[in-house]
matplotlib code that plots the C-alpha trace (Angstrom):
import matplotlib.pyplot as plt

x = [1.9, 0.0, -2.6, -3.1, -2.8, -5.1, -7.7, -7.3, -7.2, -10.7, -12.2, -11.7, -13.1, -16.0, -16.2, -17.1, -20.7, -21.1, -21.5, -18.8, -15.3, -13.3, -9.2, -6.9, -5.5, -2.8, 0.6, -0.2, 3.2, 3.5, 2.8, -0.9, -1.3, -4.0, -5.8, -9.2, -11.4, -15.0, -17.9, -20.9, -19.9, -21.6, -19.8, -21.3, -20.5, -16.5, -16.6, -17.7, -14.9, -12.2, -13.0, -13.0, -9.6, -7.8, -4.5, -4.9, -1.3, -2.8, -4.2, -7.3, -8.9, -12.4, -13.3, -16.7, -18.4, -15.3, -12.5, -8.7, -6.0, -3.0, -0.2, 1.2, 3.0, 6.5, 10.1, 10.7, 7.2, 6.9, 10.8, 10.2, 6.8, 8.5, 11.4, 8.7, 6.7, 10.2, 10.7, 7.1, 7.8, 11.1, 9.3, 8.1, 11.4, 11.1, 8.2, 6.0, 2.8, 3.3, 1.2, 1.8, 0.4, 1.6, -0.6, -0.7, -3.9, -6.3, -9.4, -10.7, -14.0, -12.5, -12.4, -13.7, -15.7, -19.6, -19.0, -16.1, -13.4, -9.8, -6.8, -3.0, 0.2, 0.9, -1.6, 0.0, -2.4, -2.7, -3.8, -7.2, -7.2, -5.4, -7.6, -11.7, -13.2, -14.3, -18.1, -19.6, -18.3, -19.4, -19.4, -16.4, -13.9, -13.3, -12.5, -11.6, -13.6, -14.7, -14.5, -11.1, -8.6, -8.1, -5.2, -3.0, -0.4, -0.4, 2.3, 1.9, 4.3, 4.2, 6.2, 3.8, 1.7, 1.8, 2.6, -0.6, -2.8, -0.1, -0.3, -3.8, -4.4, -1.9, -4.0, -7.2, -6.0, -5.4, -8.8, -9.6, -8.1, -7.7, -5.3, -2.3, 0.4, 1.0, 4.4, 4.4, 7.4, 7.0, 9.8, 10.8, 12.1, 16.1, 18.2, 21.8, 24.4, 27.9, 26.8, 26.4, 22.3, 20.7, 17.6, 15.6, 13.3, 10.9, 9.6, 6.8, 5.3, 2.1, 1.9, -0.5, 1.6, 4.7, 7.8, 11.3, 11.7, 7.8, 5.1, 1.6, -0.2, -1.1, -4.1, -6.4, -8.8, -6.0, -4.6, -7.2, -6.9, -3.4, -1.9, 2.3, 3.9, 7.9, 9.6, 12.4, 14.5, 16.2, 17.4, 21.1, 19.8, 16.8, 14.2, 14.3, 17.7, 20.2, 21.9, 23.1, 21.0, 23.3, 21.8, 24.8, 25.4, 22.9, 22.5, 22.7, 19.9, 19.2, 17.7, 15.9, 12.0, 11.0, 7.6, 6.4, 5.4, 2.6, 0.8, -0.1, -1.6, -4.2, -7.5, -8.5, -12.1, -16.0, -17.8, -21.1, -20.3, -17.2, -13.1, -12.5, -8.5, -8.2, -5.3, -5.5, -2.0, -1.8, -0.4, 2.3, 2.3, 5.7, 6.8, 7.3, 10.8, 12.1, 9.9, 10.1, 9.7, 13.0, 12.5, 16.5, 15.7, 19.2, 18.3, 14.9, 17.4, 19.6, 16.2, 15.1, 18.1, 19.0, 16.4, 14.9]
y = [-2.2, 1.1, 0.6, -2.4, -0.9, 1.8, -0.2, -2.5, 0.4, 2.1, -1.6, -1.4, 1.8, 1.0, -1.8, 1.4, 1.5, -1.3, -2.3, -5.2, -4.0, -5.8, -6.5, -4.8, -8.4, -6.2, -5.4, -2.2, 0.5, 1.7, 5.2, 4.3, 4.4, 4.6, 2.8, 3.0, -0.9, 0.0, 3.0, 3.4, 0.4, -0.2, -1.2, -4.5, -4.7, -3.7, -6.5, -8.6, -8.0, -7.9, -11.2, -12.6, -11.2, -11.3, -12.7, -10.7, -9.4, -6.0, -3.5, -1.6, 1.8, 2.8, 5.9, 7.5, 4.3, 4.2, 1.8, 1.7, 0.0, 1.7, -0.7, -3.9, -6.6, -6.1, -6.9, -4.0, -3.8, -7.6, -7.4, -4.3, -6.3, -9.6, -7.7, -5.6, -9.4, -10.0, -7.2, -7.0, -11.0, -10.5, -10.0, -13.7, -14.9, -17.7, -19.3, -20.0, -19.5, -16.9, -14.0, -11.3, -12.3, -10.1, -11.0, -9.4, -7.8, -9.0, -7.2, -4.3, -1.8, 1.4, 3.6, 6.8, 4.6, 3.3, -0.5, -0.8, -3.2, -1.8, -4.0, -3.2, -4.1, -5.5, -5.9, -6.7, -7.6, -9.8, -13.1, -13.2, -16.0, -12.7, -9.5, -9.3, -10.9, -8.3, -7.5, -6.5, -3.4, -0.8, -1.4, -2.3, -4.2, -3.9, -6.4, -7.2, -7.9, -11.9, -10.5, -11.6, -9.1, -5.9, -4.6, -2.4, -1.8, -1.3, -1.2, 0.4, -0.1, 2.4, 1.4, 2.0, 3.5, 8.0, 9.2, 11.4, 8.0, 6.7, 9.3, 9.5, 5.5, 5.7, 8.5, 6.8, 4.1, 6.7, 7.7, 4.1, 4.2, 0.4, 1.3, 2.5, 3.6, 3.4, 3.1, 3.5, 3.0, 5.0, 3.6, 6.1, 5.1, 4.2, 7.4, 6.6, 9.2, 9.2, 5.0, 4.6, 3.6, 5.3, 4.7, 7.5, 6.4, 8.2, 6.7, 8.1, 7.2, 8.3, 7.9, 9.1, 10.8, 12.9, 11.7, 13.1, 14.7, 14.1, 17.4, 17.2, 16.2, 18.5, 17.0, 18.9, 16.2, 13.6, 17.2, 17.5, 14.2, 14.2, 12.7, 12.8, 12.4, 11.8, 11.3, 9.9, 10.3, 6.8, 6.0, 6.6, 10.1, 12.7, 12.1, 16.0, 17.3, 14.0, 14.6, 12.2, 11.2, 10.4, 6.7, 4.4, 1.9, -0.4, 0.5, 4.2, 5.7, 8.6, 5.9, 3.6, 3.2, 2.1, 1.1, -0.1, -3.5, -2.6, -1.1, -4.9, -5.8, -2.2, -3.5, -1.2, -2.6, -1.4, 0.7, 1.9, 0.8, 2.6, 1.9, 3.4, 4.3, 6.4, 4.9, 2.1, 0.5, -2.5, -5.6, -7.6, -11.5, -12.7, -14.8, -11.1, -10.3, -6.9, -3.9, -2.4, -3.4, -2.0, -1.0, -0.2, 2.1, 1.2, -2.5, -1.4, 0.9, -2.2, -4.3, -2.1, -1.1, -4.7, -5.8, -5.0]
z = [-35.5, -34.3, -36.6, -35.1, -31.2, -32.3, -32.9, -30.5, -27.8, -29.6, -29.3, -25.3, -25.5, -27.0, -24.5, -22.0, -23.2, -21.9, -18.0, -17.5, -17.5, -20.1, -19.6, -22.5, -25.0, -25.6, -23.7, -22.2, -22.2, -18.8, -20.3, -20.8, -17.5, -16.0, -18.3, -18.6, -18.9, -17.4, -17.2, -14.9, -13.4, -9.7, -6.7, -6.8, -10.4, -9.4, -6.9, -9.0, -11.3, -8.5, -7.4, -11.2, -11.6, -8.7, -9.6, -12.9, -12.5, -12.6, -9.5, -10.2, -9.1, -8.8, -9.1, -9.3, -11.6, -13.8, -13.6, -14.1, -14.3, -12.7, -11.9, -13.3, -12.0, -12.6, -11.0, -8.9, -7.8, -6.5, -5.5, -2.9, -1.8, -1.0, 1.0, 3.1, 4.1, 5.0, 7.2, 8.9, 9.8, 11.7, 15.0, 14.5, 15.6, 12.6, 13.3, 10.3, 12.3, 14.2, 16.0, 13.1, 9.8, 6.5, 3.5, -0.2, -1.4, 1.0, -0.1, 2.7, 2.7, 1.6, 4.6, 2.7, -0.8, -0.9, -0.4, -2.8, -2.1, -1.7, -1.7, -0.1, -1.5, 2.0, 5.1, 8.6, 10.8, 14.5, 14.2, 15.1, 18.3, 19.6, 19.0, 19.1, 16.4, 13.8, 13.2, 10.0, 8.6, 9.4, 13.0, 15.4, 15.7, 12.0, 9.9, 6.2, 3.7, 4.9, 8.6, 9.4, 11.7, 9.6, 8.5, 11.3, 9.3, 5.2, 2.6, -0.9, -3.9, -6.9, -9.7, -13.2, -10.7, -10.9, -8.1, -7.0, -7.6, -4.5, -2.0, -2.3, -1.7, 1.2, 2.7, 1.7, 4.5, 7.3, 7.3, 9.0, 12.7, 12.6, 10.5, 12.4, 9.5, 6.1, 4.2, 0.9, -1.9, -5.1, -7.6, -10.7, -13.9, -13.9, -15.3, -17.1, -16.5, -17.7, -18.2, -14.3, -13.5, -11.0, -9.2, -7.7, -5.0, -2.6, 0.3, 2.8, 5.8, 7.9, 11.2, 13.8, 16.2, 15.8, 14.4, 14.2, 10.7, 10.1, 9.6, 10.0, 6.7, 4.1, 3.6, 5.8, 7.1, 8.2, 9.4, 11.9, 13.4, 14.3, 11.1, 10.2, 7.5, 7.0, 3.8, 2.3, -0.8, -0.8, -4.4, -5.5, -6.8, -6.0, -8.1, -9.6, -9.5, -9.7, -7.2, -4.4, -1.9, 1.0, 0.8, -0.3, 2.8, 4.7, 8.4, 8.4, 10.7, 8.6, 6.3, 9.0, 8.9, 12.6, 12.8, 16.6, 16.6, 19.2, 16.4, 14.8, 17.9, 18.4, 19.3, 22.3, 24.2, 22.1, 24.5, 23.3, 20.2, 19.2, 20.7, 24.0, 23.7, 26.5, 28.7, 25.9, 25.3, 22.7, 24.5, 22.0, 22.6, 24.8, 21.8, 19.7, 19.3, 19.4, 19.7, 16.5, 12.7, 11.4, 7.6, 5.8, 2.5, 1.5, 0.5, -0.8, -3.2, -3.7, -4.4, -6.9, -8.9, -9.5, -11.1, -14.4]

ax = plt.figure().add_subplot(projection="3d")
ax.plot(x, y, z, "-o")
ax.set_aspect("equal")
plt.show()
C-alpha cells in the first residue's frame, strides 16, 4: 500500500511540469496538507481550474504560480459552516428571501493577488436591489467576481487547514474595506484524556474599530489602518496546555461573538471615484430584526465535538 501511494504521489508530481493542475486519485491524509497539484500556473490558468472544480470538495490556494490544496470537505468543517449561515440569517426574521443574503464560496478578486479568484467559507452580503450596483473591479462599489454585491462580512473554517494558511486568508480579506470583518474558526484534532474527548478550538475575529478584549493587529499594514483583532479559546480545552477553557454552557457572554448587522448593509456614496465615509452610517432595512448577529462559541464547540 505505500508503494503504491508513493507512486501515485511522484505521478502528481510529475504532473507539475506541466501547466494544468491535475487533482490527487488518491485519498489524501490530512497530514499531506497542503498538497501540492500545479506549477507556473497563470491566473487565468487558476481560474480556469477553479471554475472546472468548483464543487470539488476541496478549497485551493494560489500562491506565486503554484497551487494547493489546503482543506477538505469534512464533518466539522461543513457542520461549523452550516451553523454560521444559520446565525448570519437570524436578522431575517424567517423570511426565505430576505435583505441579508449568506452564500458559500462565492468566488471574489483577492484584495491583495493579480486577478486571482478567492473564495470564503461564508460571504454575507446586502441584496443588491438595496446597495449600489457594483462596477468592475477595480473600481467602486465593489463587487464579486460576476459583479454581484460583495461580501461585507466573511466567515473562514480551518479544520485540515494549518493554522498560519487561516490567519493569513482572514487577513487577506481585511485589506478590502468592503469588507467589514472577518471571523474565522480554526478546529484542532480531538485529544482523549483519561477516555473523556476534548475539542480545542480557537476562534478570531477582525474588526475595524476597537473591541472590548480586542488589540490592534500584528500585522503591521492592517496595523496602520485601524485593524482589531480579538480571540477566543472556545473548545473544551486550550489548544496548548489542556486545560479548561471556561466554555461549558451556551449563553455565557464571555463566549458571545457580536457582529453589528449595519455592517451587511456598508455601501457609503462614490465621490470622485472612491467611498466618501465621512459622517457615513450604513442604513439596515425596517424588516431587519435585532441589531446585532449574535455568534455563541459554546454551540460551535458542541458542533464540532459531535461530529466525526
Amino acid at each position: 500500500m505505500a508503494y503504491w501511494i508513493s507512486n501515485k504521489v511522484n505521478k502528481i508530481r510529475d504532473n507539475l511540469t506541466h501547466r494544468h493542475p491535475k487533482l490527487p486519485d488518491f485519498h489524501l491524509a490530512d497530514e499531506s496538507l497542503p498538497f501540492q497539484i500545479g506549477k507556473n500556473i497563470s491566473v487565468k490558468e487558476y481560474n480556469d481550474f477553479l471554475d472546472r472544480n468548483e464543487s470539488s470538495g476541496y478549497k485551493f490556494h494560489f500562491d506565486k504560480k503554484n497551487i494547493y490544496i489546503i482543506e477538505m470537505a469534512y464533518a466539522p468543517h461543513e457542520r461549523v459552516i452550516s451553523y454560521l449561515q444559520d446565525c448570519f440569517k437570524e436578522p431575517n426574521n424567517r423570511v426565505k428571501l430576505g435583505p441579508i443574503i449568506t452564500s458559500g464560496q462565492s468566488y471574489h478578486y483577492n484584495p491583495i493577488g493579480i486577478g486571482e479568484k478567492i473564495a470564503p467559507d461564508i460571504a454575507v452580503c446586502p441584496r443588491e436591489n438595496l446597495v449600489q450596483r457594483a462596477n468592475p473591479y477595480p473600481d467602486f462599489p465593489r463587487g464579486d467576481f460576476k459583479r454581484n454585491s460583495h461580501a461585507r462580512i466573511i466567515c473562514e473554517v480551518a479544520n485540515t487547514q494549518k493554522i498560519d494558511l487561516w490567519n493569513t486568508k482572514c487577513e487577506t480579506w481585511m485589506h478590502e474595506e468592503y469588507v467589514r470583518c472577518v471571523f474565522g474558526v480554526k478546529i484542532y484534532p480531538k485529544i482523549n484524556i483519561k477516555r473523556i474527548v476534548h475539542q480545542p478550538i480557537i476562534a478570531r475575529l477582525w474588526v475595524r474599530q476597537a473591541l472590548p478584549g480586542g488589540v490592534l493587529s500584528s500585522n503591521a499594514v492592517l496595523a496602520g489602518n485601524g485593524i482589531y483583532v480579538k480571540e477566543w479559546e472556545c473548545g473544551t480545552i486550550h489548544h496548548n496546555t489542556h486545560t479548561p477553557t471556561g466554555c461549558n454552557a451556551p449563553n455565557n457572554n464571555e463566549f458571545q461573538v457580536t457582529i453589528p448587522v449595519r455592517d451587511a448593509f456598508w455601501d457609503p456614496p462614490i465621490l470622485g471615484g472612491v467611498p466618501n465615509v465621512e459622517d457615513y452610517t450604513a442604513v439596515v432595512p425596517d424588516t431587519v430584526v435585532g441589531e446585532n448577529f449574535v455568534i455563541d462559541l459554546y454551540d460551535i464547540q458542541q458542533v464540532v465535538l459531535n461530529v466525526n
